[in-house]
C-alpha positions in Angstrom: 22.7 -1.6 1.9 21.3 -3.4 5.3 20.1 -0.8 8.0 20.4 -4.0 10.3 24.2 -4.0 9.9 24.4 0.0 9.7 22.3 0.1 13.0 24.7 -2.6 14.3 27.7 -0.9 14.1 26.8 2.2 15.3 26.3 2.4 18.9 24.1 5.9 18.5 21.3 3.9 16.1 21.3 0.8 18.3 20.7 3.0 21.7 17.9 4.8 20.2 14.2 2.8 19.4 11.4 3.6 18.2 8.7 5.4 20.2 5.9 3.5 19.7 3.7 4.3 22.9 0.9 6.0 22.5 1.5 9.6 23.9 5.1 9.5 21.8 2.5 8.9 18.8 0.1 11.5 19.7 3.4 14.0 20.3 3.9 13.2 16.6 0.8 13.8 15.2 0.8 17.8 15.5 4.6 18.4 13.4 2.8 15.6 11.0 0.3 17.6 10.3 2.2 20.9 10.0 4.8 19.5 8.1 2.2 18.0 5.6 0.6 21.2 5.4 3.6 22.8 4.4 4.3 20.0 1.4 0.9 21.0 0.4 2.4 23.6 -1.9 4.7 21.9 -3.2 2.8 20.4 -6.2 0.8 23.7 -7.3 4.4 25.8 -7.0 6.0 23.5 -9.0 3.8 23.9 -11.9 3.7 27.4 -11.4 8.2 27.6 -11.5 7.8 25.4 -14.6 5.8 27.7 -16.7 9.5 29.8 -16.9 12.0 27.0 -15.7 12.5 23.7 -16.8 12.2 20.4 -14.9 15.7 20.0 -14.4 16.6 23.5 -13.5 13.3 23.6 -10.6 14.5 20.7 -8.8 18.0 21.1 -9.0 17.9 25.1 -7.8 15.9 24.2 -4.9 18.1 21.5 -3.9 21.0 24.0 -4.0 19.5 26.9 -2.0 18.4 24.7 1.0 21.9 22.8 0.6 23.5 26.2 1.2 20.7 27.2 3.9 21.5 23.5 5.6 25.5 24.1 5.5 25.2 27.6 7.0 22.4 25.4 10.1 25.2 23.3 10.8 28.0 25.5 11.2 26.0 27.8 13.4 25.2 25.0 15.3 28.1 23.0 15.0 26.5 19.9 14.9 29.5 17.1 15.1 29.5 14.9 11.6 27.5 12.0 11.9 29.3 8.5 11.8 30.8 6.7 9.4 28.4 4.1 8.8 25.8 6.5 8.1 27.2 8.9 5.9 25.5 6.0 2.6 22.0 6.6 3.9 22.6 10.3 4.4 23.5 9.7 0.8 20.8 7.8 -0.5 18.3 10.0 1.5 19.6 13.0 -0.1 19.3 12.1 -3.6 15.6 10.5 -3.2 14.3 13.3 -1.7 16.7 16.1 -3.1 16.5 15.4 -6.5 14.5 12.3 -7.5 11.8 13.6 -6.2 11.1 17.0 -7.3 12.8 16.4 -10.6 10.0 13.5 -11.6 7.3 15.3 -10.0 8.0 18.6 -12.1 8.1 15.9 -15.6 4.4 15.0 -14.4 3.7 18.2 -13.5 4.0 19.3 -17.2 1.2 17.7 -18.7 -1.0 17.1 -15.7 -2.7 19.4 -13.4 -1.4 20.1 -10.0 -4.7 18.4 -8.3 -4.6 15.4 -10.4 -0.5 14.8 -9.3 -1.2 16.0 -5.7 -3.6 13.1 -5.4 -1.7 10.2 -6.9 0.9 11.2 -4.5 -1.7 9.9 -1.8 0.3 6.5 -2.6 3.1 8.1 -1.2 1.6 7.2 1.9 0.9 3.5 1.5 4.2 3.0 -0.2 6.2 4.1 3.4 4.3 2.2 5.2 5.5 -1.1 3.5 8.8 -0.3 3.8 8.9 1.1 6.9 7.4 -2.8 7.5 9.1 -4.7 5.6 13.2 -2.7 5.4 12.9 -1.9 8.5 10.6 -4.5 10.7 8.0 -2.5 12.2 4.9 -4.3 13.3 1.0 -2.3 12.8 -2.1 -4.4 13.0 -4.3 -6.2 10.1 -6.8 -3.2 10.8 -4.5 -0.6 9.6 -3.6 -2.9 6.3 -7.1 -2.3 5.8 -7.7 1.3 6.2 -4.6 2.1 4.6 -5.5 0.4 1.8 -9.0 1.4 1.8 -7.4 5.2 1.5 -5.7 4.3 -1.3 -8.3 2.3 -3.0 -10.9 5.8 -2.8 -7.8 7.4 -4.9 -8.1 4.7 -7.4 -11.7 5.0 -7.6 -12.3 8.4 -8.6 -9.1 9.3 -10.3 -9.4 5.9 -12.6 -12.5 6.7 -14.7 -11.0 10.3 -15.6 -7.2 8.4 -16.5 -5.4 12.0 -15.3 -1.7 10.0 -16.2 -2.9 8.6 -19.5 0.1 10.2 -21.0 2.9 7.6 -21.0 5.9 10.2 -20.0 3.7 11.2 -16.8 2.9 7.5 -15.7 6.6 5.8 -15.3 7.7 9.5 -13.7 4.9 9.6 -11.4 5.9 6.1 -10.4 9.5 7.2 -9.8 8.3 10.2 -7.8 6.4 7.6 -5.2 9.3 5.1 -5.3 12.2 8.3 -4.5 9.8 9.3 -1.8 8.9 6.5 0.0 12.5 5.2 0.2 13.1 8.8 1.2 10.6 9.0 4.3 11.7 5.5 5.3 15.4 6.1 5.4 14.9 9.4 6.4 13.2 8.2 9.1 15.1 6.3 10.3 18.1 8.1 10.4 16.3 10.5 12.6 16.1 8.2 15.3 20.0 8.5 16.0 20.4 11.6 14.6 17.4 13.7 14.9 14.5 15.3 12.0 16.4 18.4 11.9 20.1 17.0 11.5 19.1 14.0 9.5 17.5 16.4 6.6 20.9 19.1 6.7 23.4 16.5 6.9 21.5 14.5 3.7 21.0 18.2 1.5 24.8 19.1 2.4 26.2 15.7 1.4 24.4 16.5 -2.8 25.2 19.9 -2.4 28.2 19.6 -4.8 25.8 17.5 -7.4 23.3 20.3 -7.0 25.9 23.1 -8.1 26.6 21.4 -10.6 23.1 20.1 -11.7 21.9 23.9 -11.3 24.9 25.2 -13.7 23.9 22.8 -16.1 20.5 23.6 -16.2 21.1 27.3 -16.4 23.6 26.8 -19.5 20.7 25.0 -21.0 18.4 27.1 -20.5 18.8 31.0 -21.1 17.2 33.5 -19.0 14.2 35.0 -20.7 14.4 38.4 -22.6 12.0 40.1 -20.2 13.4 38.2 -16.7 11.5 36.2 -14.8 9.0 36.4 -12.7 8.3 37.3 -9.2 5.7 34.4 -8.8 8.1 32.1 -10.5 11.1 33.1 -8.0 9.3 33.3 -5.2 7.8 29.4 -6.0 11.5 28.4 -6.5 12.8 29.9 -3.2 9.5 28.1 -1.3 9.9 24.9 -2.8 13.5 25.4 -1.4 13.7 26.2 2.0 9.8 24.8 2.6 9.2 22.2 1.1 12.9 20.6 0.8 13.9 21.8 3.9 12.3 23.1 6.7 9.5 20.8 6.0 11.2 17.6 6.9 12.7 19.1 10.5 9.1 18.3 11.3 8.0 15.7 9.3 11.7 13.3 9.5 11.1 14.0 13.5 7.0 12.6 13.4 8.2 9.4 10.6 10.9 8.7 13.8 8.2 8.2 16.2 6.7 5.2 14.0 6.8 5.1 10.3 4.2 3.0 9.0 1.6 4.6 10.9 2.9 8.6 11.0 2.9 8.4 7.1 -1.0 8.3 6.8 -1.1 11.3 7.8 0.0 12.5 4.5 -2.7 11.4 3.1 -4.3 14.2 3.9 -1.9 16.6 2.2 -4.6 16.4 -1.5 -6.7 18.0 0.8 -4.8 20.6 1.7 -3.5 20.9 -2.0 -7.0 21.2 -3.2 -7.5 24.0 -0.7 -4.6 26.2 -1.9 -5.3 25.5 -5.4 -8.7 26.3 -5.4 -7.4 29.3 -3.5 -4.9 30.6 -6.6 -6.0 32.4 -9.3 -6.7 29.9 -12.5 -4.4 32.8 -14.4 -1.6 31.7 -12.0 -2.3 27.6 -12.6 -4.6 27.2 -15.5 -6.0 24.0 -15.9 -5.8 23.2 -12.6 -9.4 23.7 -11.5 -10.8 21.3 -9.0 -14.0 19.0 -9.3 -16.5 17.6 -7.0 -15.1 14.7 -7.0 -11.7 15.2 -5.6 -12.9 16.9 -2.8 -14.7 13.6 -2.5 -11.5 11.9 -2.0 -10.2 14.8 -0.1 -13.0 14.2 2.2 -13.2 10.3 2.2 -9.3 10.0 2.7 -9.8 12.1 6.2 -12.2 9.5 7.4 -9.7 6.9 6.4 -6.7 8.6 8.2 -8.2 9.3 11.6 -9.6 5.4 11.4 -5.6 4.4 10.3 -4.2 6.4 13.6 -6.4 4.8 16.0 -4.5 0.9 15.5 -1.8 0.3 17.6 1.3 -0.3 16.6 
């Protein structure tokens, strides 16, 4: 698929640009931050839904209620259908960050600590950036090359000695989970541009919505509800990591990526430290094993420096 060809024939993508001035970037910069804030919990509830549910049945039950909640946005607002050319990377958008994503991240999730994953998805970051670059031609300076990598290169150092995705299961699903969400953000993004944060996210969870009912059925036959039921905590998480995380989220965070990829996606690099906050927040009887150590708020900490230094290159 070449955006260059879908943005060609569609007269919507090719009238819209990037904002790239500096109060459209600053405009961005407050739903960045909410929206990471908000994907802050995604990690910790994940672990906490897969001490009842399994990997499958998490990520395809959330993609299913904020389908449904995305179908019922549209017909309230009655929001025309998006053209042709774009209905592929509604597609593609939908199962990266619908299913691909939550469904790796819960298989890491299940022999790693919600810290440790929370802070290898600082790559996430990185990882946009270059596509947004090199899919999608953006231009950023050498200087923000340099702090971005420098962000990423503090992650390396203190989660490296400690090997937190020694376990050979964790490390090619953790790479999958960067991989379905970088290509995510990007395409997301860029979809947004014609189509807007808001519309870009419903159309993509409504176009899956069938594979979702069908992926959550599955998962359910496989998977028996427990004798005693299940847990508030656990169904609460679920319904979260629904209409939060995989939905309401990205009205805000698909509407800051619009305003310039590359650089908008450092933000997230802040979202460990907000992840470290909430889980040091939790009871350890609600996430055991999932204790934090001075050295990730070290990162947490470092990475903000980094982030603030990333935002201030032009693009």
């Amino acid at each position: 698929m070449n955006p260059t060809l879908i943005a060609s024939s569609s007269p919507q993508v090719t009238s819209t640009a990037v904002t790239t001035a500096p109060a459209g970037l600053r405009s961005a910069l407050v739903p960045a931050l909410f929206a990471v804030a908000l994907f802050a919990a995604t990690a910790p509830l994940t672990q906490l839904a897969l001490t009842q549910l399994s990997p499958m049945l998490v990520s395809a039950a959330r993609a299913l209620l904020a389908g449904i909640g995305a179908l019922i946005c549209i017909r309230l607002n009655r929001w025309p259908l998006p053209p042709k050319p774009l209905w592929l990377p509604l597609l593609l958008t939908g199962v990266m960050v619908g299913f691909g994503f939550p469904w790796l991240l819960a298989i890491s999730l299940q022999s790693h600590s919600a810290a440790e994953t929370g802070l290898w998805l600082a790559g996430l970051p990185l990882l946009t950036s270059i596509l947004a670059v090199v899919v999608f031609g953006e231009r950023v300076q050498k200087r923000f090359w340099f702090w971005a990598s420098l962000s990423f290169g503090l992650l390396l150092w203190v989660i490296a000695p400690a090997d937190p995705l020694s376990d050979n299961a964790a490390v090619p699903a953790m790479i999958g989970t960067l991989v379905c969400g970088g290509v995510g953000y990007t395409l997301g993004a860029w979809l947004s541009r014609s189509l807007g944060g808001w519309q870009t996210i419903c159309w993509a969870l409504v176009v899956i919505l069938p594979f979702s009912a069908l992926s959550t059925g599955i998962a359910i036959g496989q998977q028996p509800a427990p004798a005693d039921g299940y847990q508030w905590s656990v169904l609460l998480s679920v319904v979260y990591l629904a209409l939060i995380s995989q939905w309401w989220g990205f009205r805000f965070w698909y509407g800051a990526l619009s305003r310039g990829t590359a650089r908008m996606a450092q933000v997230q690099i802040l979202q460990p430290l907000f992840t470290l906050i909430l889980v040091a927040m939790l009871p350890d009887s609600l996430l055991p094993g999932s204790a934090t150590t001075p050295g990730l708020w070290l990162l947490a900490v470092l990475t903000m420096l980094t982030v603030a230094m990333t935002l201030r290159t032009r693009q």
